[in-house]
N, C-alpha and C positions, 0 to 999 in steps of 0.2 A: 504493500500500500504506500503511497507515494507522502512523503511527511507534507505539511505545510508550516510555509514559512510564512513571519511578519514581515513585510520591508519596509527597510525604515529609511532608505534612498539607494539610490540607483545601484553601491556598491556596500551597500550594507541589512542584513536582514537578521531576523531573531528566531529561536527554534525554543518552545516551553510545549513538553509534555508532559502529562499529569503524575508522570514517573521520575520526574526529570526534578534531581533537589535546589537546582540553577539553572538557568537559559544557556543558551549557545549561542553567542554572537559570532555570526560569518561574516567577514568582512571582506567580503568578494558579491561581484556581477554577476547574473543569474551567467553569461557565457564559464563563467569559471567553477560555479556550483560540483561538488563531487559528487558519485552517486550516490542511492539510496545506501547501500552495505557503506560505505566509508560516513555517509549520516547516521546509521545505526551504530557504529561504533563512536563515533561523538555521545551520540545520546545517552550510551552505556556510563560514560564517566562521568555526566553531568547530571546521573541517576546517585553516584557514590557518596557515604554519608563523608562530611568534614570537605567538600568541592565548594569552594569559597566564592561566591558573586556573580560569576562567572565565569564558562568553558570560552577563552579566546581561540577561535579560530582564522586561519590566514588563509590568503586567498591561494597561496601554492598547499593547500592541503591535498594529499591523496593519504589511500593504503598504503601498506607495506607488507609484505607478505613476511607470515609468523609473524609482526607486531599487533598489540592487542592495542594500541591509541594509535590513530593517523599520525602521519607526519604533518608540521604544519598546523600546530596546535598550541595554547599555554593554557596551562592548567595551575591554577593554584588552590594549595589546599591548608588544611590546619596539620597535617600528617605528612608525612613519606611516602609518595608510593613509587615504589622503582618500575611498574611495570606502565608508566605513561610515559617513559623516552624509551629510546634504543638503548642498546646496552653498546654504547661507542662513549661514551663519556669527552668532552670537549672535541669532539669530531667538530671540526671548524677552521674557519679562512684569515687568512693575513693579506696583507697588501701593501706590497713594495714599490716605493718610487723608483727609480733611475738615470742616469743622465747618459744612458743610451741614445744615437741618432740615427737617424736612417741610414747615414754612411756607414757609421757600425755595423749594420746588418745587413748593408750591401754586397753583392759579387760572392754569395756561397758563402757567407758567413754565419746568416738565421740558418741554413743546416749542416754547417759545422758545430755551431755552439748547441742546438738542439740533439745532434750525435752524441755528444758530449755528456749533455745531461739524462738521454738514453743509460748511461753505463753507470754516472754516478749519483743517479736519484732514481734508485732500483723500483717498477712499479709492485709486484710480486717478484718476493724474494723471502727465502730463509732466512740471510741475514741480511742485514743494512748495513748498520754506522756500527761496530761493534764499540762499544763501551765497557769499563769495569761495573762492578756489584757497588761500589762504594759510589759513584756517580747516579747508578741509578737511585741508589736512597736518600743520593742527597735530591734528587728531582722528586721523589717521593712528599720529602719534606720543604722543598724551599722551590720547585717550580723549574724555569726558565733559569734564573739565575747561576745557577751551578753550570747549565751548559756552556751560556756566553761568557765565563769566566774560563772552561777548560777548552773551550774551542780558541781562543780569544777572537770570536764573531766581531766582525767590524762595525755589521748593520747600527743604523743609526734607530733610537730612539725603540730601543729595541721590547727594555722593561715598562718604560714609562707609559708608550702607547700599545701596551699591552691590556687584555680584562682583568683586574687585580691585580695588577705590575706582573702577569704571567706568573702566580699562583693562587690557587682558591684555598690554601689556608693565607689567610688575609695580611692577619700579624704577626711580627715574630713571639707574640707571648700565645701563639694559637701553633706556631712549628711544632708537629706530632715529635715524638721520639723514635727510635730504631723500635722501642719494645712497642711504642703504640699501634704502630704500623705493622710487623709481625705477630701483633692481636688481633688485625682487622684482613692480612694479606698473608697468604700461604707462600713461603721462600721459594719455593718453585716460580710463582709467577713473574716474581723480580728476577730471580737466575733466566729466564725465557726472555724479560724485559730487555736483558744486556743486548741482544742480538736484535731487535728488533726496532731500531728506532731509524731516520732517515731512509723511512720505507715511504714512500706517495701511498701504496694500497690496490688492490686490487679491487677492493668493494664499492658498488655505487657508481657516483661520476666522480668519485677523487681524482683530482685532477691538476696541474701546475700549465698555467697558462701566460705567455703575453699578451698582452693588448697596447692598445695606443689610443688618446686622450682625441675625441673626434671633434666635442662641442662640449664647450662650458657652459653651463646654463646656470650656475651662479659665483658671478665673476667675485664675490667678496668673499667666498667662502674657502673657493677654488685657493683663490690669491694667500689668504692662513694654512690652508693645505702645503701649501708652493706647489700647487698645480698648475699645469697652462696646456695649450694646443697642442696636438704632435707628440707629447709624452708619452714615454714605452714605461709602461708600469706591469709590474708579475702579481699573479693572484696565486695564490696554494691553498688547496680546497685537501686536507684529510684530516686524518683522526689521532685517536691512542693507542694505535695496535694492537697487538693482542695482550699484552696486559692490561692495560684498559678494558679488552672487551672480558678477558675473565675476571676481573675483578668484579666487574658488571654483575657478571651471570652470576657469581658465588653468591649476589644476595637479592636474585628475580628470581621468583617462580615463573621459569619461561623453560620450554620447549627446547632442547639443543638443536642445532639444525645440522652437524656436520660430526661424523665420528672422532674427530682428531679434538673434539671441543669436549666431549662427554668423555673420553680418555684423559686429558689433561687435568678436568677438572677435576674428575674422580681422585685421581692422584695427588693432585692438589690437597684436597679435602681429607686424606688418607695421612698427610706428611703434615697436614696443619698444626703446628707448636701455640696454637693461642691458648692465654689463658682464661677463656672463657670455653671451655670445651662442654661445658654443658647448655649453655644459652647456644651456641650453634647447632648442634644436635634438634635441640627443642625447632631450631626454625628452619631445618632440614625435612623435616617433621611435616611441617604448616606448610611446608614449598607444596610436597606432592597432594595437599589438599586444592590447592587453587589454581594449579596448571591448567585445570577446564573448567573452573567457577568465573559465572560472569563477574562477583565480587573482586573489587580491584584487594590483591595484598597492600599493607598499609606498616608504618612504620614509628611508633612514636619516637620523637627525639633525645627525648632523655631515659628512656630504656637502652640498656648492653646495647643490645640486637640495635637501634638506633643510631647510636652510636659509632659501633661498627661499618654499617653503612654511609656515615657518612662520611670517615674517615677512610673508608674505602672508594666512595666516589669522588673525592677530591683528589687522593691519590692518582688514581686512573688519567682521571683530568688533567693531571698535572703533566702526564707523557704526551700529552696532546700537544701544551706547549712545543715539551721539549723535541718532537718528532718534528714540527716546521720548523723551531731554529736550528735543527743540524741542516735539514735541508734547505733552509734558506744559507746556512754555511757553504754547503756544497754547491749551493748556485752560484752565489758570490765566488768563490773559486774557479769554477768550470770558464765564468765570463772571461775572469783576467788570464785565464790559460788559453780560453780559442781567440779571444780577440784584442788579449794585450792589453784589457785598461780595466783603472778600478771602477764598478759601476756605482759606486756612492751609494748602494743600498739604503733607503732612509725606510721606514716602517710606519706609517700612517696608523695600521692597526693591526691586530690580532683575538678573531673573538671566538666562543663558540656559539654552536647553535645545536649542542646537545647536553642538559646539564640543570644541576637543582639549585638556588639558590633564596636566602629568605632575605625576601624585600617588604616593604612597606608600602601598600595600596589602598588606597579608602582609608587610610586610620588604620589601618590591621595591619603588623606584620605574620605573612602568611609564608607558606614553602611553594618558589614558583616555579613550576616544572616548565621548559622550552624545549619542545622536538620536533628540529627542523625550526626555529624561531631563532633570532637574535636580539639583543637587547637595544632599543633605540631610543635611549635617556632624552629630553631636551636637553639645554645649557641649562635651564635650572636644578636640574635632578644630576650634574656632571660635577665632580668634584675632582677637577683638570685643568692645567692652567690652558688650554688649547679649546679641547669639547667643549669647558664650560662659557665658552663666545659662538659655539659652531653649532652642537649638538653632537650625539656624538654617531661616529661614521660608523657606514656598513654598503657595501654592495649587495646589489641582486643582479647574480648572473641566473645566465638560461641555459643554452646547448651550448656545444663548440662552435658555433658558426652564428650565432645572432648575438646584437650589443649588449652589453652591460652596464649598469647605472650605479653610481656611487653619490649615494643619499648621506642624509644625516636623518637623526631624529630630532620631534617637536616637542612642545611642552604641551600638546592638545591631544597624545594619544592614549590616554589611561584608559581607552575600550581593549585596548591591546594587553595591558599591565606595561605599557611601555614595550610593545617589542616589533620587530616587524617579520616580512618573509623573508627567510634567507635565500630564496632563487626562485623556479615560477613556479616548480612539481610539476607532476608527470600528469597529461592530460587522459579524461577520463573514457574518450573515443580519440586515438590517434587521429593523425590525418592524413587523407586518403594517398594523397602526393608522399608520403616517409619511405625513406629507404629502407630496403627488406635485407641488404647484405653489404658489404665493405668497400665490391669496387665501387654500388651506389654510392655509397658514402665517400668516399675517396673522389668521386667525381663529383659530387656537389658542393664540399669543402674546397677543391682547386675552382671552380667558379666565382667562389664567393674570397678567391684567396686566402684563404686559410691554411695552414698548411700540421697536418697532424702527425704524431709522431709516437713510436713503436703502438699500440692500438693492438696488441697480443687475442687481445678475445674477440670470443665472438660478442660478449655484450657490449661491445663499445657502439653498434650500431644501435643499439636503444635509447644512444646519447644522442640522436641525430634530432634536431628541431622539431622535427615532425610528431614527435612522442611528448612533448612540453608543450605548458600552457604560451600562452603569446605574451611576453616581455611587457610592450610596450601595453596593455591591456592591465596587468599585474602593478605596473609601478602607476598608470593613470588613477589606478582605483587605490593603491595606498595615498595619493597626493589627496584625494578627494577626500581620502577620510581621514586626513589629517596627521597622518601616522611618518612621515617625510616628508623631507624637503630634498629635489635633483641636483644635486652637486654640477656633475658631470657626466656625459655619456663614452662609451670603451668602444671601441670595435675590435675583435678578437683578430691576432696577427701567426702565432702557433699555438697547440695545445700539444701537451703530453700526458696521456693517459692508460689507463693500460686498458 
């Protein structure tokens, strides 16, 4: 049966059924609407007891297959519940300046230096950036920082314009300790962690791309940015790898989806030295009750088990960082090795768009889940000497081959909880024109000048335009409802994906 919706303008409408303990605000145009099942599962969360005001929904929402909440949702509640994001934990984009010029990437240079970074920003790989055990704990406990200290990374403005100076334990009177952290994390998944970081990803559309700066469309903003015309800027779209993502699952009742993950965790949980060994039992317990209950699992904060989890998801989070600054490392190097010069890497931002955090909205601080969201503060809600004049930044890209837009946030968008869509999702009827295989793809990217790079699988063709909502559709209706303001628009120049 087909839901009905209230509208409440053109790009925004309301969803209250009599089961439903808060509304669902969509804030998309009936062309972006998702189907019934991705409505039915909205409706499921915004039925859960402790779902605070309201289910914010984005207009790049879709399904996700084995996820029990759409992508392209926020959720806040008075609880925990781990099963409203993905289990990827700071899965999320950075965005690098450059002073890259066309003449740099002229005469065989864009696929030399793209060669390059084939080999040393691995898409699928066993290992990446190998690291020691003691690095990784210190990324455990302090973030980003530990990396740009033993890389000596050059990039500019690396901490500062990072989401919580690029750690989510906040303050140093909040740094877990070694024992905390192996209460909350089985030593296996950090010994796995050592190998796994400066990995792009195989999963999704993680992706590292260039672009170049087409039209400013706000010259005052651009100008605080040091943004201008003609600028070649890098976007890098991944996650936490697989410690992040076990750390994830060690505390969702979810589904495994691949045997090499129900092996490790097992083993995981077999070798686990916490001193809480009976409070994990008990919710190992609770896990295989909920795996097929519509009731979302739920978490209080100041119980063990709470606890745990949340020092297990900041953890995770925390390798999210640390996996774009090696790579952003290894970019900045690959440059000055194919084409001889430093590219001044400056870092505008780095955020995620999968992750728990407790904010204050309406008077209430509440626990704000974003999956597939990012946080789009005004300048008044920014405590930054930059953001809080600008708002604070974020892109929405689409496919490889159509533009992208780098916004900021308003101080008018508390329908969102403050957040926006981190790119357009995946449309709910492709479209008829999408390519069905590679050399499609491979011919319609050289059209559009684009030029893509290793594309190993076969799902890179699901990244083709045709399969995503329309761009310019997605950022008109966030303008309209107040949720950003257009910076600037990209036009995509290479991608690397796998």
């Amino acid at each position: 049966m087909p839901y009905q919706l209230k509208n409440i303008s053109e790009h925004k409408k309301e969803l209250k059924t009599s089961q439903m303990q808060v509304p669902a605000v969509f804030h998309t145009s009936d062309a972006l609407m998702p189907n019934d099942d991705t409505i039915s599962e909205i409706e499921l969360v915004a039925k859960q007891p402790g779902v605070f005001h309201h289910v914010a929904v984005m207009s790049d929402v879709h399904s996700k297959k084995g996820r029990k909440n759409p992508t392209g949702t926020v959720v806040a509640s008075e609880f925990l519940m781990p099963q409203i994001n993905d289990t990827a934990p700071n899965c999320g984009m950075r965005f690098l300046k450059t002073n890259l010029t066309d003449e740099d990437l002229a005469n065989g240079n864009l696929d030399k230096l793209f060669n390059e970074l084939v080999k040393v920003i691995p898409t699928k790989a066993y290992v990446g950036t190998k690291v020691s055990y003691s690095l990784i704990m210190d990324i455990c406990r302090k973030g980003m920082a530990p990396v740009k200290e033993f890389f000596k990374s050059r990039t500019k403005n690396e901490i500062e314009n990072s989401y919580k100076n690029g750690n989510f334990f906040h303050l140093e009177t909040e740094f877990p300790s070694e024992q905390d952290i192996l209460n909350a994390i089985p030593k296996l998944f950090l010994k796995i962690g050592k190998y796994r970081l400066g990995i792009l990803g195989a999963a999704g559309n993680h992706f590292l791309d260039l672009m170049k700066i087409s039209e400013i469309q706000n010259p005052e903003i651009a100008e605080k940015f040091g943004l201008k015309n003609g600028q070649y800027i890098f976007v890098i779209h991944t996650g936490s790898g697989l410690l992040g993502q076990y750390a994830s699952y060690l505390y969702t009742p979810k589904n495994k989806e691949h045997l090499s993950q129900k092996i490790v965790l097992e083993l995981g949980k077999m070798f686990f030295k916490t001193e809480y060994q009976k409070e994990t039992k008990e919710l190992y317990k609770k896990f295989d009750e909920y795996k097929n209950k519509e009731e979302y699992f739920t978490y209080d904060e100041n119980t063990t088990a709470g606890k745990m989890f949340i020092t297990a998801h900041r953890v995770a989070a925390n390798q999210g960082f640390a996996n774009r600054s090696i790579i952003t490392n290894n970019l900045d190097q690959a440059i000055e090795k194919t084409l001889g010069k430093n590219p001044q890497l400056d870092m505008l931002f780095d955020k995620p768009h999968v992750y728990v955090e407790k904010e204050n909205h309406f008077g209430h601080n509440v626990w704000v889940h974003r999956n597939g969201a990012v946080s789009a503060n005004g300048p008044s809600r920014m405590n930054h000497p930059l953001f809080s004049q600008t708002g604070e930044p974020l892109i929405i890209p689409s496919s490889m081959s159509t533009p992208a837009y780098l916004c900021v946030g308003t101080d008018e968008n508390e329908s969102t909880f403050f957040s926006a869509s981190h790119g357009t999702g995946r449309r709910k009827d492709p479209e008829s024109d999408k390519v069905i295989d590679k050399i499609q793809l491979l011919e319609k990217m050289e059209k559009k000048n684009v030029k893509l790079f290793n594309a190993k699988s076969s799902g890179v063709v699901l990244q083709d335009s045709g399969y995503y909502k329309d761009v310019e559709e997605v950022v008109k209706g966030m303008v309209e409802n107040e949720i950003i303001k257009v910076v600037a628009k990209m036009e995509p120049v290479a991608v690397l994906m796998y």
